[in-house]
C-alpha positions in Angstrom: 161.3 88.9 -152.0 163.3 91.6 -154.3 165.9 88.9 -154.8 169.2 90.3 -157.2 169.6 87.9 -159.1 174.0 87.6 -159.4 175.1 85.3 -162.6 178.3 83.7 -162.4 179.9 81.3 -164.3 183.4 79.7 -165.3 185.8 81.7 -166.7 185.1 83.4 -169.9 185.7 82.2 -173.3 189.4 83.3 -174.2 190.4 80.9 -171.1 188.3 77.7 -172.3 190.2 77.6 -175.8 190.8 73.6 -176.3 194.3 73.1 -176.6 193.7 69.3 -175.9 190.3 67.6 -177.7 191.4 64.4 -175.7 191.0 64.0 -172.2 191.4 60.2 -171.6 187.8 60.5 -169.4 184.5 59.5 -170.0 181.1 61.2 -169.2 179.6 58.3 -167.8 176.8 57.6 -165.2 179.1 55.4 -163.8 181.8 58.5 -163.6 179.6 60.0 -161.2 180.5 59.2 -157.1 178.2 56.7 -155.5 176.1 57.9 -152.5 178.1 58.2 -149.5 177.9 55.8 -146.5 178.3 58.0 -143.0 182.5 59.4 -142.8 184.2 57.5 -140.1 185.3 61.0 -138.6 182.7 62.2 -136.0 180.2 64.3 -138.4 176.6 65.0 -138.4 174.5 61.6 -139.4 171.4 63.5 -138.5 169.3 62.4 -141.8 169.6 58.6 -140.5 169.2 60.0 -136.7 167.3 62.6 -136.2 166.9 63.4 -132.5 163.4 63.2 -131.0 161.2 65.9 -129.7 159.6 66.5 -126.1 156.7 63.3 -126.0 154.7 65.7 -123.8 153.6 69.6 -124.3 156.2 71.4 -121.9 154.4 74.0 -119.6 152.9 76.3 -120.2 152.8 75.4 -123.8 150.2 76.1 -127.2 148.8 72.4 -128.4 148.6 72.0 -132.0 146.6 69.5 -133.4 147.4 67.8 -136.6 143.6 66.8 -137.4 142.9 70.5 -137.7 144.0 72.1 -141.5 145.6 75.1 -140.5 145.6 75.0 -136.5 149.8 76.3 -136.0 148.6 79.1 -138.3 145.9 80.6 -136.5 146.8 79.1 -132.5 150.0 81.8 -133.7 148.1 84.2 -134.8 146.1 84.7 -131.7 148.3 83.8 -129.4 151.2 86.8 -127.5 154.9 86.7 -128.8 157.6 84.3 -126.9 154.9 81.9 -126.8 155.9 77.8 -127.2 153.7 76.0 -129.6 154.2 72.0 -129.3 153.1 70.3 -132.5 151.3 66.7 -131.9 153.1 63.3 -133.4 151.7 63.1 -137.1 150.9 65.5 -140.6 150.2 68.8 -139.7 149.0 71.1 -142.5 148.2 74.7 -143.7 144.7 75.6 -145.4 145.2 75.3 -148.8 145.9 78.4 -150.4 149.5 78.5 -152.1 150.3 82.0 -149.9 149.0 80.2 -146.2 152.3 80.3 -143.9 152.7 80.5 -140.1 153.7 84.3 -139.3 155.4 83.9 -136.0 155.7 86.5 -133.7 158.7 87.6 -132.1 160.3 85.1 -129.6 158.3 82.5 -130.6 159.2 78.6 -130.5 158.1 75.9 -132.4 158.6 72.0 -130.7 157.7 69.4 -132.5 156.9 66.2 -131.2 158.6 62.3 -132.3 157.1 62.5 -135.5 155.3 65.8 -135.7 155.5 67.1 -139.6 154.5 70.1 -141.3 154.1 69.3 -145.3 153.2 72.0 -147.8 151.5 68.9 -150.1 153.1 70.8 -152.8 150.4 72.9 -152.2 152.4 75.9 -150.1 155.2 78.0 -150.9 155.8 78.8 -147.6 156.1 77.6 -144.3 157.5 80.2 -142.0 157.5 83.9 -143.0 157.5 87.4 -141.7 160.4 89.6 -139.7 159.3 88.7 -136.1 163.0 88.0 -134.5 164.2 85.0 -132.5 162.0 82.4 -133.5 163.0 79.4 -132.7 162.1 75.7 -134.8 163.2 72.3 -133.0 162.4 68.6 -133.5 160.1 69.5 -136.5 160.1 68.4 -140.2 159.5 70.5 -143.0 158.3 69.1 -146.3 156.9 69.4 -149.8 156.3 72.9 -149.8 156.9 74.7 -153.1 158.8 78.0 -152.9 159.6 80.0 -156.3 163.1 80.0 -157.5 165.6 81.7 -155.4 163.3 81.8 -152.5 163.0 80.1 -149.6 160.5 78.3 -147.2 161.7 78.4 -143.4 162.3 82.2 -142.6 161.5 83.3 -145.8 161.9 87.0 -145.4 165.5 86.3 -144.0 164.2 88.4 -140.0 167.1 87.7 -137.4 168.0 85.7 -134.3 166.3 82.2 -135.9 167.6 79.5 -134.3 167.2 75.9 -135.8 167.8 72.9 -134.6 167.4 69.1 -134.7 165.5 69.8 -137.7 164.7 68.0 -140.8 163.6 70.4 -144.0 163.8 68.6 -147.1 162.3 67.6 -150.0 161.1 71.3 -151.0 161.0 73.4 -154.5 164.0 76.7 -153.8 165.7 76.7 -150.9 164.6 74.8 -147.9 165.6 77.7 -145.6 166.8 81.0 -145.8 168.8 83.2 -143.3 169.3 86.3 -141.2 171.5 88.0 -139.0 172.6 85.6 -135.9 170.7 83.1 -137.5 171.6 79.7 -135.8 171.2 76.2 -137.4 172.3 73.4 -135.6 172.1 69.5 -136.0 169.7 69.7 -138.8 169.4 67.8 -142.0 168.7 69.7 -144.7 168.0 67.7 -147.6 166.9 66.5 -151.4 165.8 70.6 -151.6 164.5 72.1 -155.5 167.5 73.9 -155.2 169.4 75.2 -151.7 169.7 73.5 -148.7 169.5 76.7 -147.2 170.0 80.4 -149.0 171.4 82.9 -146.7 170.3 85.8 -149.0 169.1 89.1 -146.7 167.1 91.6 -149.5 168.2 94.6 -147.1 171.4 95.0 -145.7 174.3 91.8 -144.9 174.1 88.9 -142.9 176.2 89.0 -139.6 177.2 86.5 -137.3 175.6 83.2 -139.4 176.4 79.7 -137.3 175.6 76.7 -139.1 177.0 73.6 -136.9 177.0 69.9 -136.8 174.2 69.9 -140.0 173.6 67.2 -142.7 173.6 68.6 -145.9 172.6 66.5 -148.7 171.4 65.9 -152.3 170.1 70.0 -152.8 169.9 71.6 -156.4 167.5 68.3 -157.0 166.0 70.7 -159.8 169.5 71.1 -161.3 169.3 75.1 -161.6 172.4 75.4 -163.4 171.1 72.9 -166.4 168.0 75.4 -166.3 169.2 78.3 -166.2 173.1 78.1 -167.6 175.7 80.1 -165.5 173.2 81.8 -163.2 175.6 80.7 -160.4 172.1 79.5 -158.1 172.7 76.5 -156.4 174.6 74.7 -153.4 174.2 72.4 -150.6 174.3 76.4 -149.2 175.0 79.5 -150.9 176.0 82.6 -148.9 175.7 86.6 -150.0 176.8 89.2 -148.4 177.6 87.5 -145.4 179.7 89.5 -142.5 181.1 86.4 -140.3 180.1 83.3 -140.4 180.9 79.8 -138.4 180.6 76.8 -140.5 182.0 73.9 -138.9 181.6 70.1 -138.0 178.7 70.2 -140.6 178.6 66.5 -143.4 178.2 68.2 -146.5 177.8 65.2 -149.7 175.9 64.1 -152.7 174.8 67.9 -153.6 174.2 68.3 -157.2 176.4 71.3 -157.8 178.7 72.9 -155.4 178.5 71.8 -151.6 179.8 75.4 -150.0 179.6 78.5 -152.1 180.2 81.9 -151.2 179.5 84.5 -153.7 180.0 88.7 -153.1 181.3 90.9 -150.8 181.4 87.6 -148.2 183.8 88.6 -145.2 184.9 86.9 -141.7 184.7 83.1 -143.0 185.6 79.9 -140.2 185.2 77.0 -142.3 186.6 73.9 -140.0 185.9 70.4 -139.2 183.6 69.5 -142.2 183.5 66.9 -144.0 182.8 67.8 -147.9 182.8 64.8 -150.0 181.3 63.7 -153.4 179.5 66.7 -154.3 179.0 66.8 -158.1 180.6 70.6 -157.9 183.6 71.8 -156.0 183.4 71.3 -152.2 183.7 75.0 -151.6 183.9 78.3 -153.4 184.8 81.6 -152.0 184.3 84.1 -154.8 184.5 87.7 -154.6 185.0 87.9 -150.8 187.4 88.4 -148.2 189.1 87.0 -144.9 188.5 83.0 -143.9 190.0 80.4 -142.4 189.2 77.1 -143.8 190.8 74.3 -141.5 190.9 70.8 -140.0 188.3 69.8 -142.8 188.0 66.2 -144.7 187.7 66.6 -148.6 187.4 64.1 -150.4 185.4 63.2 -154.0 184.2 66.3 -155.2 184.2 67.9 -158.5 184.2 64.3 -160.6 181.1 65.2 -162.5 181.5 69.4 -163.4 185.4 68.8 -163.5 184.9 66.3 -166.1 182.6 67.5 -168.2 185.0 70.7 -168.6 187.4 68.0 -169.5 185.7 66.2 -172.1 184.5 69.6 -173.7 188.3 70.1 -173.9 188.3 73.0 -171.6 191.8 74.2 -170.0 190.6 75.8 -167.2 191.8 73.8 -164.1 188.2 73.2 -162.2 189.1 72.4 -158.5 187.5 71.1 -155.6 188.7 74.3 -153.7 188.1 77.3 -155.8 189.0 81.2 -155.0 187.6 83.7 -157.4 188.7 87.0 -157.2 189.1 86.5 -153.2 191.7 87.2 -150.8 192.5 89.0 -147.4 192.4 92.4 -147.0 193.3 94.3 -143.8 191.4 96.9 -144.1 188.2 94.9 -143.7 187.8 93.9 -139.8 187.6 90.6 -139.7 189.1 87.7 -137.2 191.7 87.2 -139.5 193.3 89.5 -142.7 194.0 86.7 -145.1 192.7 83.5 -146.4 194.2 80.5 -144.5 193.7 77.3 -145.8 195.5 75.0 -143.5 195.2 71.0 -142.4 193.2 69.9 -144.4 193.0 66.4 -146.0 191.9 66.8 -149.7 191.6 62.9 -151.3 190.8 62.0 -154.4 189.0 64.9 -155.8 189.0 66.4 -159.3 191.8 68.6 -158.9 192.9 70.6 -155.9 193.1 74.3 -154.9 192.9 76.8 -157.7 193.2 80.7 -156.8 192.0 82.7 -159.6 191.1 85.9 -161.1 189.1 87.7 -164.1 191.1 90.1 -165.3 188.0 91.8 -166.8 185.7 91.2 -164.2 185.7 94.8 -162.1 183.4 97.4 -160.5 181.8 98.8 -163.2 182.5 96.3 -166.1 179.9 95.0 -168.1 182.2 91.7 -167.5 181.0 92.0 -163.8 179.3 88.9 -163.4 177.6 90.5 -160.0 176.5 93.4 -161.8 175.4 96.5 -159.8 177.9 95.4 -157.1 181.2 96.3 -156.0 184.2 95.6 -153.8 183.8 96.3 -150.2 186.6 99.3 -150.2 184.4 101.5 -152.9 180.5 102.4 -151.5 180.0 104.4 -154.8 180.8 102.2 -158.4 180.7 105.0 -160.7 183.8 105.9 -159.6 185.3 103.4 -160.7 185.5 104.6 -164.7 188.4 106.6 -166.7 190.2 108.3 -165.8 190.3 107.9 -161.9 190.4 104.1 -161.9 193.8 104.0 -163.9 195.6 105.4 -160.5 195.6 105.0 -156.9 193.9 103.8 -154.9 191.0 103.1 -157.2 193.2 101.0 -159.2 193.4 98.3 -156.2 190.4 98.7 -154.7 188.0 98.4 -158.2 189.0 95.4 -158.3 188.4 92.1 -156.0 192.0 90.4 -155.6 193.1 86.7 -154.9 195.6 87.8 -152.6 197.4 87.2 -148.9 196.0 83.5 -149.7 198.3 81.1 -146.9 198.0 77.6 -148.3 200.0 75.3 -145.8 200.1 72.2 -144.6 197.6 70.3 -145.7 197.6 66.7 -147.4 196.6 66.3 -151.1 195.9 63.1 -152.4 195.4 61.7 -155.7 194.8 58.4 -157.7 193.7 58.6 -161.0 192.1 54.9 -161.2 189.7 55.8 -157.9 188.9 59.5 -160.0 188.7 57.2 -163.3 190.7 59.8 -165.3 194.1 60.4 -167.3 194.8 64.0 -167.0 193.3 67.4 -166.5 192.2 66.1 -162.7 195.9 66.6 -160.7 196.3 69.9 -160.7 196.8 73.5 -158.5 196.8 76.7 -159.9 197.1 80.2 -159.3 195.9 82.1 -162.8 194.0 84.9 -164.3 192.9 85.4 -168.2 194.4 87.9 -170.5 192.7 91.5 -170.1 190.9 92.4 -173.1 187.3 94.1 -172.2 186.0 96.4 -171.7 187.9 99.0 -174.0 188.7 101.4 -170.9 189.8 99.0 -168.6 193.2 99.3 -166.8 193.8 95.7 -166.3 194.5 94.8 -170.2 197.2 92.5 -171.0 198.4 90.1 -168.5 199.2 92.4 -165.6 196.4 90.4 -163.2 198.0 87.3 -164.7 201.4 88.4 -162.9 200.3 90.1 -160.0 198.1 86.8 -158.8 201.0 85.0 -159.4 204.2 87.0 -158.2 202.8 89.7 -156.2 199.9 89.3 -154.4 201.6 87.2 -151.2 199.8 84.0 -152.5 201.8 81.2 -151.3 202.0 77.4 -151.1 204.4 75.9 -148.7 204.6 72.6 -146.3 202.2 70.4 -147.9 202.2 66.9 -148.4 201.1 65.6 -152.1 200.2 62.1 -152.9 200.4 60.9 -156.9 200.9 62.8 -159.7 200.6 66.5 -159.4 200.8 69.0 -161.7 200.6 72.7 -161.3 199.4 75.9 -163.3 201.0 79.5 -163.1 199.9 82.9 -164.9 197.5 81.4 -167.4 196.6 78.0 -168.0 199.0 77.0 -171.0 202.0 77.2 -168.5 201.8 73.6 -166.8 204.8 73.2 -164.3 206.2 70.0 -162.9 206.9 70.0 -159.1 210.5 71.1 -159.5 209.7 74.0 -161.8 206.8 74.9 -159.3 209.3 75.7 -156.7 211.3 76.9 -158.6 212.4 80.6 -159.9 210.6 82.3 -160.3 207.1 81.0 -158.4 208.8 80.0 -155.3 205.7 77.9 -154.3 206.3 74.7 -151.7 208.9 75.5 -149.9 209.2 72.4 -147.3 206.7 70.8 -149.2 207.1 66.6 -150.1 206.1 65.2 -152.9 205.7 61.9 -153.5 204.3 58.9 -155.3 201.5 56.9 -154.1 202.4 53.7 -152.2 202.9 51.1 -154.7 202.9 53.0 -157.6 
């Protein structure tokens, strides 16, 4: 599908120096968080629940018959767009050639009956493919089909207006689903995928007004990309790109091997809200490279105990969070809802670390340290204009360069206890950082100018939180550890009105 392929990874090496071998935390399988039951809070169960389809063809409506290899195939092919195809209870296949896929036509809609599947036999790559617009898939499950790497099986070619809902897609090789412009999924489970839940990736031009809603998204990256394929940044419950506004809310989000939200380049217009994000192996959500969200009202809770701690153990300083902002911030020149990043009410318990805002100093349109090479920041269409010896002044300066800045981090509740993470140290912290500037030779940002302006001058600000246990916190670079007093203190200023206090007990 043309995919550009965007690596990513950790901060580079002068950051990851060991300035402690010990960490006081073990690598165990045990160390890993055990499945999660169902949250309390009202949250998609729909993998344990799925809702059931229409028992009866409504009028008017295409039959498909199960017994017949390749029947939704060809009944779409030779039937007139916005026609409704009702798939029979039981195993519905394609003929078996790795390329067969239904090719719906525009306004088309699947229904599947109380038990109606559609299974690849991991024979299929694809399921549903083409760019016919507003096609719409209910009450039918998608299985075992075997899409490459970095592509996906429902929508594959990313057309708009999709709507999804009451869904199940799981247990397929790349991403069970991919995404276009309006694209709606709703009360579906997406899980145990190769390596995305879903991948909302569009080849040409961004992704615009994205809803995903009231969703269970679970277990993804079963292939464990990253192991694969070290730092190529490809895997989450869902990973977004290029992505112009976008509603994520009231969606469960666990067990994913990796991250559970991740947003990588030139993202924009974000609503993250009443999710639940919970013992994912990665951080619960990162925003990287991208502009203006809200992220509210969302439970957090158990994330990051299996990356965090490996960075631990390999005596890495860098403080991994469970919220993580790379190179991100608001900018109000980019219409959006909002012209910051707001991170506010949240609940964030027990997780490997909390909220860290961060930035590469060499990491730039135009740098070979540009981890998302061939793009660049949403102010500058051309990126060869960013080079010596325009990029040394304004505005080229700024705008080269994504910024963690305007980032509004208040009251929210962060709690900690080391015995439930099973660790010493190295898991209670926030931070706002960025390495020192050394490459490449022309760059403007040597030094640790970033390094100051993230931390002093960029409006980002902590202030009327709660904290629970033993934080820590990280300023300018990650030797400089503060305790809470020095943290709001001259000359951070962070947590203003904020409490701090021990756990009950302890």
């Amino acid at each position: 599908m043309g995919f550009k392929r965007r690596h990513w990874a950790w901060p580079a090496a002068p950051l990851a120096l060991a300035l402690l071998a010990a960490t006081g935390c073990e690598s165990t399988p045990s160390a890993r968080p055990k499945p999660t039951a169902a949250p309390s809070t009202s949250v998609a169960r729909v993998c344990a629940e799925p809702a059931a389809g229409p028992a009866k063809p409504p009028a008017g409506a295409v039959t498909v018959d199960p017994a017949v290899a390749g029947d939704l195939a060809a009944k779409t092919k030779s039937s007139p767009p916005d026609t409704t195809f009702w798939l029979r209870p039981g195993r519905h296949r394609l003929e078996p050639d790795r390329y067969a896929q239904v090719i719906p036509k525009e306004g088309d809609s699947y229904l599947g009956a109380p038990g109606a599947v559609l299974d690849g036999r991991r024979t299929n790559q694809y399921a549903f493919g083409g760019t016919a617009r507003d096609v719409t898939i209910r009450y039918l499950t998608v299985q075992n089909f075997v899409a490459p790497h970095d592509e996906g099986v429902v929508n594959h070619d990313s057309a708009d207006g999709w709507v999804i809902e009451h869904a199940t897609i799981q247990h397929n090789s790349g991403a069970g689903l991919m995404a276009g412009a309006r694209q709606r999924v709703r009360a579906s489970c997406l899980r145990g995928n190769g390596q995305y839940g879903m991948n909302a990736y569009k080849a040409t031009g961004r992704i615009s007004g994205l809803v995903v809603e009231g969703n269970e998204i679970v277990g993804n990256n079963r292939d464990d990309w990253e192991r694969r394929r070290p730092g190529c940044g490809c895997t989450a419950g869902i990973k977004f790109w290029a992505v112009d506004g976008a509603d994520v809310r009231a969606n469960w989000v666990h067990d994913n091997r990796g991250a559970g939200l991740w947003a990588d380049t030139d993202n924009n217009d974000f609503r993250v809200e009443d999710n639940v994000l919970e013992a994912n192996d990665g951080a619960a959500l990162i925003y990287e490279t991208s502009y203006n969200a809200v992220i509210r009202r969302n439970t957090i809770r158990r994330n990051n105990w299996v990356e965090g701690r490996k960075g631990a153990d390999r005596g890495d300083t860098f403080p991994f969070a469970t919220v993580y902002l790379s190179e991100s911030g608001g900018e109000p020149r980019i219409r959006a809802r909002t012209d910051k990043i707001e991170i506010y009410r949240n609940v964030l318990e027990d997780n490997w670390s909390g909220i860290t805002l961060w930035e590469n100093a060499d990491r730039f349109c135009n740098s070979p340290a540009n981890t998302s090479s061939g793009d660049c920041t949403l102010l500058v269409k051309d990126t060869g204009r960013c080079a010596q010896p325009a990029i040394a002044t304004a505005p080229l300066y700024a705008d080269c360069r994504w910024k963690t800045q305007r980032v509004d981090i208040h009251d929210n509740r962060f709690e900690l206890d080391k015995s439930v993470v099973s660790c010493t140290v190295k898991c209670d912290r926030m931070a706002v950082l960025a390495n020192y500037g050394t490459f490449p030779d022309w760059s403007p940002y040597q030094g640790d100018r970033v390094a100051q302006a993230i931390t002093l001058q960029q409006h980002n600000r902590w202030h009327h939180n709660v904290y629970i246990g033993p934080w820590k916190f990280v300023a300018h670079d990650p030797s400089r550890t503060l305790d809470s007093g020095q943290w709001q203190g001259t000359p951070y200023g962070q947590d203003a009105g904020s409490t701090f206090r021990a756990r009950d007990g302890g």
